[in-house]
NUMARTOR-296449 format. One line per 3 residues: for each residue y, z negated, x of C-alpha. Coordinates in Angstrom, 1 decimal. Layout:
residues N
Y:Z:X ~ ... .
//
This chain:
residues 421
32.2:15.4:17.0 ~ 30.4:16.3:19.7 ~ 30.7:19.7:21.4 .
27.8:22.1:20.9 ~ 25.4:22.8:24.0 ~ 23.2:25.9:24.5 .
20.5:25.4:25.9 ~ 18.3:28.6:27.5 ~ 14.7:27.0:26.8 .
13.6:23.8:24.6 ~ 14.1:20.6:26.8 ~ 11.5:18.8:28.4 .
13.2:15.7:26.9 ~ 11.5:16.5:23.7 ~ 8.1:15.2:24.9 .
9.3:12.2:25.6 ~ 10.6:12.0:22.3 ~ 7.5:12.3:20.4 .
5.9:10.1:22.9 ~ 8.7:7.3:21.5 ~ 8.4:8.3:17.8 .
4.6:8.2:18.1 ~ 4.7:4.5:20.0 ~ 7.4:3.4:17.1 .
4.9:4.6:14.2 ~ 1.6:3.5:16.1 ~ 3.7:-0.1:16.2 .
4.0:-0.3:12.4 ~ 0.5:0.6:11.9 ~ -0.2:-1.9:14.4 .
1.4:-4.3:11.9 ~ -0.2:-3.3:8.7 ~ -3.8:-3.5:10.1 .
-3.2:-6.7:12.1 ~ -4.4:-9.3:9.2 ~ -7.8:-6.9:9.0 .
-8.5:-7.4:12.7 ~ -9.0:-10.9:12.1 ~ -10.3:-11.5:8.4 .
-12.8:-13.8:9.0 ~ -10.1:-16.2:10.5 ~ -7.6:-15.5:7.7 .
-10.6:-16.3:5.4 ~ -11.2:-19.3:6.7 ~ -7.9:-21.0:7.0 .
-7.2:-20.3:3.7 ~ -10.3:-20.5:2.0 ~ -9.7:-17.4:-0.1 .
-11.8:-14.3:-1.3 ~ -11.7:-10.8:0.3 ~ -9.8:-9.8:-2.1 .
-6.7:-11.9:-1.7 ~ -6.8:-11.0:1.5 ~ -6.5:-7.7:0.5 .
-3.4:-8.7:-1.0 ~ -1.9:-9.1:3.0 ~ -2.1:-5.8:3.5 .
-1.4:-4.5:-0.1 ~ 2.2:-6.2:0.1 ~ 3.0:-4.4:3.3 .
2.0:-0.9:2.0 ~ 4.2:-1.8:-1.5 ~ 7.3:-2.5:0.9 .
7.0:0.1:2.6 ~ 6.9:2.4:-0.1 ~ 10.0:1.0:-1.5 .
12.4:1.2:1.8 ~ 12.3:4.4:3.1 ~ 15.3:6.5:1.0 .
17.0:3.1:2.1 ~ 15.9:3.4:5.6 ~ 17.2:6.9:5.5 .
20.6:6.1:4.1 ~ 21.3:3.7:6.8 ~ 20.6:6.0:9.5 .
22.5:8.5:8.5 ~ 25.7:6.3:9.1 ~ 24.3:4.2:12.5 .
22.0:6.7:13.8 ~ 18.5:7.5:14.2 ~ 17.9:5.4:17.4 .
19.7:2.7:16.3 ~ 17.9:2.1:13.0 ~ 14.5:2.2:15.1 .
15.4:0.0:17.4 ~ 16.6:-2.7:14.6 ~ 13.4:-1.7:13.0 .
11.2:-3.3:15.9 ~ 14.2:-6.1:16.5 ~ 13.3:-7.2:12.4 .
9.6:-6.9:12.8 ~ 9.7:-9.3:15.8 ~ 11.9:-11.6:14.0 .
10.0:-11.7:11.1 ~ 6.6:-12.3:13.1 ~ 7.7:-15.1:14.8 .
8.0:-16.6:11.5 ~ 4.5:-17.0:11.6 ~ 4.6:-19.7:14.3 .
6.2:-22.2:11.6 ~ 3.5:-24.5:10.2 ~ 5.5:-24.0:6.8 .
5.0:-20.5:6.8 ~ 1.3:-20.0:8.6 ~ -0.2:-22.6:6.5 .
1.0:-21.2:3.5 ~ -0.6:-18.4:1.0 ~ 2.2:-17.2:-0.8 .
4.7:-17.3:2.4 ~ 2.3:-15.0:4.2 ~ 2.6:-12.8:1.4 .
6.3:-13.0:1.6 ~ 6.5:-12.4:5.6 ~ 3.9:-9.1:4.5 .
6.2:-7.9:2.3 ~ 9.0:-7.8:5.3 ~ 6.8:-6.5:7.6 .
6.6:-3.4:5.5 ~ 10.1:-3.2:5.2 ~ 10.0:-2.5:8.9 .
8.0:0.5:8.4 ~ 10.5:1.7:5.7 ~ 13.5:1.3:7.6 .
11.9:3.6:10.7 ~ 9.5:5.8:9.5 ~ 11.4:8.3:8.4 .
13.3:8.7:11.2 ~ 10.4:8.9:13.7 ~ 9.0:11.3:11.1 .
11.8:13.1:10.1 ~ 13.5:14.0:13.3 ~ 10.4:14.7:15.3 .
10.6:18.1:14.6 ~ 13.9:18.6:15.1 ~ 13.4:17.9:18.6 .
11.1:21.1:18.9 ~ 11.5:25.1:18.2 ~ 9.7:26.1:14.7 .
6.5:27.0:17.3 ~ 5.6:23.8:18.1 ~ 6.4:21.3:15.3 .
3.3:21.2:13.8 ~ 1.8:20.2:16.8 ~ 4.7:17.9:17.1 .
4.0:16.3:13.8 ~ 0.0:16.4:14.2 ~ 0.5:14.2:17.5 .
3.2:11.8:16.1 ~ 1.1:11.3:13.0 ~ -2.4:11.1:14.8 .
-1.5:8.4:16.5 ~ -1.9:5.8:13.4 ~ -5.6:5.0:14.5 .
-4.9:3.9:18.1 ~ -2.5:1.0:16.4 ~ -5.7:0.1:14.4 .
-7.8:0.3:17.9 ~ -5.0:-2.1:19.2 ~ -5.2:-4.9:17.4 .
-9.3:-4.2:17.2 ~ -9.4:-4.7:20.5 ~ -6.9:-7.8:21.3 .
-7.7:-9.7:18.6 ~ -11.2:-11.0:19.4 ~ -10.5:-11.7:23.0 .
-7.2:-13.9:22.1 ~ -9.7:-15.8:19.5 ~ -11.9:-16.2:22.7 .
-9.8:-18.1:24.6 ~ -9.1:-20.4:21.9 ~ -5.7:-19.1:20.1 .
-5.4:-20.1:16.4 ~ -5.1:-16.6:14.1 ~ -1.5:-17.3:13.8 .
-0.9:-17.1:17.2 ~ -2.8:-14.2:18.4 ~ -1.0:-12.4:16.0 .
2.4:-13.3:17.0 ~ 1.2:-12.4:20.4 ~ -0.3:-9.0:19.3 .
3.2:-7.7:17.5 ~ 5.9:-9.7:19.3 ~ 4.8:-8.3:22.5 .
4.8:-4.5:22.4 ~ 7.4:-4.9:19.5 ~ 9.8:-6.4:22.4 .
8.8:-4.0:25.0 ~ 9.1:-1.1:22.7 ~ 12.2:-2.0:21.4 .
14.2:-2.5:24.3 ~ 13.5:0.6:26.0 ~ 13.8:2.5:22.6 .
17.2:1.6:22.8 ~ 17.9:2.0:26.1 ~ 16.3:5.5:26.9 .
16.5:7.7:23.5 ~ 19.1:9.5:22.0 ~ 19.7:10.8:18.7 .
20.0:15.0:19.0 ~ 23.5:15.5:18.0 ~ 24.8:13.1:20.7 .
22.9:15.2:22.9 ~ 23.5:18.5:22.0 ~ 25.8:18.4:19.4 .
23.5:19.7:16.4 ~ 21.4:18.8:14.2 ~ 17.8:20.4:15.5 .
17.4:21.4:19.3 ~ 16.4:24.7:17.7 ~ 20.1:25.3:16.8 .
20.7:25.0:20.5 ~ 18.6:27.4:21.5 ~ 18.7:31.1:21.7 .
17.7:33.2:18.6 ~ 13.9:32.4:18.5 ~ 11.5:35.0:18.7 .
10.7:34.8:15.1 ~ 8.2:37.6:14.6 ~ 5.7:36.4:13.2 .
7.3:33.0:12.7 ~ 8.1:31.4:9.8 ~ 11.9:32.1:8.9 .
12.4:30.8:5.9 ~ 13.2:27.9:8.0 ~ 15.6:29.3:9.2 .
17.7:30.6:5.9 ~ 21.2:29.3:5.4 ~ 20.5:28.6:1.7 .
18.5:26.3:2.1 ~ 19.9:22.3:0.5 ~ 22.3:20.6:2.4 .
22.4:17.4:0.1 ~ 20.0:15.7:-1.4 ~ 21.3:16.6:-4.8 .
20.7:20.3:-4.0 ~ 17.2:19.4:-2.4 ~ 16.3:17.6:-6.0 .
17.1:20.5:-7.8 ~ 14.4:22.5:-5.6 ~ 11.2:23.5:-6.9 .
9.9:23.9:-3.2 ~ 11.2:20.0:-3.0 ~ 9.8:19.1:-5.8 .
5.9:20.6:-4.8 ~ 6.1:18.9:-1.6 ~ 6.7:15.7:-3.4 .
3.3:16.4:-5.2 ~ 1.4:17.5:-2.3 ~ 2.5:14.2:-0.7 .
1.8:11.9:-3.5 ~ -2.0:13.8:-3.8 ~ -2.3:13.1:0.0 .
-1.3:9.9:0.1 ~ -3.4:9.0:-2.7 ~ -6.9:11.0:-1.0 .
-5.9:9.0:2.7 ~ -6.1:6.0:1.0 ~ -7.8:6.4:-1.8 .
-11.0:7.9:0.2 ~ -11.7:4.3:2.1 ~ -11.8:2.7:-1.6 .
-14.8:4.8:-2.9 ~ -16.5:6.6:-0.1 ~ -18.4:4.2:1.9 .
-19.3:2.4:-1.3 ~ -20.6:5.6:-2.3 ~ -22.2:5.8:0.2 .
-24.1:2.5:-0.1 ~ -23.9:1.7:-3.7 ~ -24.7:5.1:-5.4 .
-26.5:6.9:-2.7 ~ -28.7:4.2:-1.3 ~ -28.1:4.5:2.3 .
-27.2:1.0:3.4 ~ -27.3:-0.7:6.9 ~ -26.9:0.7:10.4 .
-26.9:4.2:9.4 ~ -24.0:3.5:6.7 ~ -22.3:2.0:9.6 .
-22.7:5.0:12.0 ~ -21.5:7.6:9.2 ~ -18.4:5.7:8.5 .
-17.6:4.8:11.8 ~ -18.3:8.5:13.1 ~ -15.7:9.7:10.6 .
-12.6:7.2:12.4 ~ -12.4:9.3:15.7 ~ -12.3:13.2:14.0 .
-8.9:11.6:12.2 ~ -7.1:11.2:15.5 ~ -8.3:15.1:16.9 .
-7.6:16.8:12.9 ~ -4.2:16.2:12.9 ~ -3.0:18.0:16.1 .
-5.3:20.5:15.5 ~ -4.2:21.4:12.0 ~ -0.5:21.6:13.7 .
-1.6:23.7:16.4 ~ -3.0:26.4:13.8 ~ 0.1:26.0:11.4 .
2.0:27.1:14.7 ~ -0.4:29.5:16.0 ~ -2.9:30.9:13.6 .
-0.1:31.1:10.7 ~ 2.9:31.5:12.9 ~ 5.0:28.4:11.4 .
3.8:29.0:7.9 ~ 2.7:25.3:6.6 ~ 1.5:26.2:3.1 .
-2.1:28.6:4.0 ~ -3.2:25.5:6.0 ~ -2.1:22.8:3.3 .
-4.2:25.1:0.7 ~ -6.8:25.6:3.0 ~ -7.4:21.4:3.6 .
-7.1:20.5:-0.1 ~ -10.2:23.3:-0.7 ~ -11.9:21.5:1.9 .
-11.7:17.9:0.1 ~ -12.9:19.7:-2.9 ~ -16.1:20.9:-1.5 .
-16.6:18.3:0.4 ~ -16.5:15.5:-2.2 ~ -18.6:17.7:-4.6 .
-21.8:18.4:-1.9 ~ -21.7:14.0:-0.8 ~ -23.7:13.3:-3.8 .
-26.1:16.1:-3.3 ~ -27.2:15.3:0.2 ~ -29.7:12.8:1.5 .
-29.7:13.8:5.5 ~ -28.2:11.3:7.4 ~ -27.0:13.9:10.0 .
-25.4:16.3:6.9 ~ -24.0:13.5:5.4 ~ -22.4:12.4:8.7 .
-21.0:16.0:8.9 ~ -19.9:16.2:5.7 ~ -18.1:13.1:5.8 .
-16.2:13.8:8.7 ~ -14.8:16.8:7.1 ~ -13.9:15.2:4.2 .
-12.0:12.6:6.4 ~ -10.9:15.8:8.9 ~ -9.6:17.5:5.6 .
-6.5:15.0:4.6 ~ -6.1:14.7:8.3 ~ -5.7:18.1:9.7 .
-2.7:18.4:6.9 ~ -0.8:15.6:8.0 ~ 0.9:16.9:10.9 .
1.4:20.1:9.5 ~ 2.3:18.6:6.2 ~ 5.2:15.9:7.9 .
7.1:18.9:9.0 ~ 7.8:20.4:5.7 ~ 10.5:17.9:4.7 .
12.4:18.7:7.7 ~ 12.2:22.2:7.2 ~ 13.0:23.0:3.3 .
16.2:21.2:3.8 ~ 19.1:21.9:6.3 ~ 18.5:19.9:9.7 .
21.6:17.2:8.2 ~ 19.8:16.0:5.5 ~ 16.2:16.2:7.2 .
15.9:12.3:7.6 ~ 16.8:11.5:4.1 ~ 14.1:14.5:3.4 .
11.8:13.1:4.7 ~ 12.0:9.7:3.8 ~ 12.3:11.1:-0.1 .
8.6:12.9:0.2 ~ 7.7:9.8:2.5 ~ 8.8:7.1:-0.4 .
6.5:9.7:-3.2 ~ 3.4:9.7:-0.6 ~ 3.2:5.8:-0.5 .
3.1:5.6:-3.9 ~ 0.5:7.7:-4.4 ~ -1.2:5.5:-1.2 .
-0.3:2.2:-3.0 ~ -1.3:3.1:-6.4 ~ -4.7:4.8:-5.4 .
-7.2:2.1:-4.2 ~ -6.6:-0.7:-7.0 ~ -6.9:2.3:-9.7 .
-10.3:4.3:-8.4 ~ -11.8:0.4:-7.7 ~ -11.1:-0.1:-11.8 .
-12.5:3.4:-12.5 ~ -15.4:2.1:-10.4 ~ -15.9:-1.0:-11.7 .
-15.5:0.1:-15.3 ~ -17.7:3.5:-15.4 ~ -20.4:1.4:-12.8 .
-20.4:4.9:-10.5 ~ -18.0:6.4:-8.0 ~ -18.5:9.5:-8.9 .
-15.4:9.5:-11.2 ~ -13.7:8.4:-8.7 ~ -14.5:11.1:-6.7 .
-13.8:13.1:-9.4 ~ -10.4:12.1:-10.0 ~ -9.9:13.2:-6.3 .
-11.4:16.8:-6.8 ~ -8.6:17.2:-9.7 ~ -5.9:16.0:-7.9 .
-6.6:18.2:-4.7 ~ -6.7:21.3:-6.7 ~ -3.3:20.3:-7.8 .
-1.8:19.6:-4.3 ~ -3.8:23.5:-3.3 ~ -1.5:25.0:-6.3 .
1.9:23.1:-4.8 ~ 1.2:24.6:-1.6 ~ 1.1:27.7:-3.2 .
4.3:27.3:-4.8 ~ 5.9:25.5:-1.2 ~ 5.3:29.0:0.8 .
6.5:27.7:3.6 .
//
């Protein structure tokens, strides 16, 4: 066991840190949004309909909700670097498989090699999540968090932006890929390995918090800091706090993914507004995701002094009112607005959100924490879209869809009530 260290302020390693975590769950996202970069190509080769397609990125997402406890369970015995580090070694291995004409010319292998890439997700994710804030005193974790997690839309930008140039210069959609995961996967790998270092082989604790002098908790939340909180996932399931984080994840996986199903046809379909100006309102929604998250962790930190629950309330409201005035308004400037903060109010959560795991349970069992709420959330992810497109389809309106989210956020609003943390 390694001996404890004190340390007299929070280390400056802990930026670079996140900035590895964040690169490691940017890379995954990279992977799940690589077949949309290049649909039209996909579409082509295999002469299917948009939504088999669909199915490419559907099989990733049902992978990765799957893998995560397991993820978990294997880096508590090898260790959180090293898990991460296989995680990108796997995802490489597995892309390359997409050079073979047996698999790239083949439906149902693509669908197979999908279903691995998500495993690569579930084998990281909730150690990048998990232990990024445990890398930073209770003041700063939300912001932590909101960073790590507000990084997901620059791996979408990525492959946005390679993938049409590689097409330029004449590479088949196969290849482009390959070249779009493989190489970062590689680079990102390697130094993983070679430059981070799980906490307790640092320091010798669990959390650099533990390292540090007795925080100036006034103010703070120090709940966190109570000795009963669970120190095994069997305590942690006997929780009620647990047990209401679960359902706020589950609702906000649901609204994160469940919003792209229904919104913009809502948009279009019930509301009228087609063309260039449905364009502009969607697309103006995409860059408020990557500024809500940090900012809701920076006012979890600051405004509510490491309290997580008045912001988590606070968002869910927020998706409420928004998704009951969209219907109502016909100004293309309100209904950008108001579309942006519906879309800012599951994202300014998320950062905030990501560091409850970590903090109802002892810093030991954070990871596995984590990767529990993690595994409930992408269900709810998973399970949303195909259900509110049936509800769609079969009522001919998206307002029940819509609908279905109002009740559901209200819900999450009364766990974060009963998380108080």
């Amino acid at each position: 066991m390694n001996a404890v260290t004190t340390l007299n302020k929070p280390p400056v390693r802990r930026w670079y840190a996140l900035l590895m975590n964040a690169l490691a769950y940017g890379y995954f996202f990279m992977t799940v949004n690589v077949i949309n970069a290049m649909t039209s190509q996909v579409q082509t080769a295999f002469g299917i309909t948009s939504t088999e397609l669909t199915f490419m990125t559907t099989a990733v997402m049902i992978s990765f909700a799957i893998v995560p406890t397991f993820g978990a369970q294997l880096a508590s015995k090898i260790g959180g670097r090293n898990i991460v580090s296989f995680s990108f070694l796997w995802n490489v291995a597995v892309t390359l498989l997409f050079l073979l004409p047996a698999v790239n010319q083949h439906y149902a292998a693509i669908i197979v090699i999908r279903l691995l890439h998500g495993a690569t997700g579930g084998l990281m994710t909730g150690t990048v999540v998990g232990s990024t804030p445990l890398w930073f005193p209770i003041r700063e974790r939300g912001l932590a968090s909101g960073l790590n997690l507000g990084i997901l839309g620059v791996g979408f930008a990525v492959d946005q932006f390679f993938a049409p140039k590689l097409f330029a210069a004449g590479l088949s959609w196969s290849t482009a890929l390959v070249l779009i995961i493989v190489i970062p996967g590689v680079i990102l790998g390697l130094i993983y390995y070679l430059t981070m270092r799980d906490i307790r082989t640092l320091y010798g604790v669990d959390a650099v918090a533990d390292a540090l002098p007795d925080e100036d908790t006034s103010g703070h939340s120090t709940e966190t800091l109570q000795d009963d909180r669970p120190a095994t996932m069997s305590e942690a399931y006997k929780s009620k706090t647990f047990w209401a984080t679960a359902v706020y994840g589950f609702v906000n996986g649901w609204v994160v993914y469940g919003f792209t199903s229904f919104l913009p046809s809502m948009l279009t379909n019930d509301m009228g507004i087609a063309g260039s100006a449905a364009t502009n309102i969607i697309s103006a929604t995409y860059f408020v995701t990557f500024i809500a998250s940090p900012l809701g962790g920076i006012i979890s930190d600051k405004v509510f002094k490491g309290k997580r629950y008045q912001l988590l309330a606070l968002g869910c409201m927020l998706t409420v009112i928004t998704l009951l005035a969209i219907p109502h308004l016909r100004s293309i400037g309100a209904l950008t607005l108001m579309f942006i903060l519906a879309y800012g109010s599951t994202s300014i959560v998320c950062g905030t959100f990501w560091t409850l795991p970590t903090e109802i349970v002892k810093p030991s069992i954070s990871v596995k924490s984590s990767a529990s709420v993690m595994t409930v959330a992408n269900i709810g992810g998973v399970i949303a879209a195909p259900i509110l497109v049936s509800v769609t389809a079969a009522t001919g309106t998206n307002m029940m869809s819509s609908y279905i989210c109002i009740v559901l956020a209200i819900i999450a609003a009364a766990a974060a009530l009963v998380i108080k943390k």
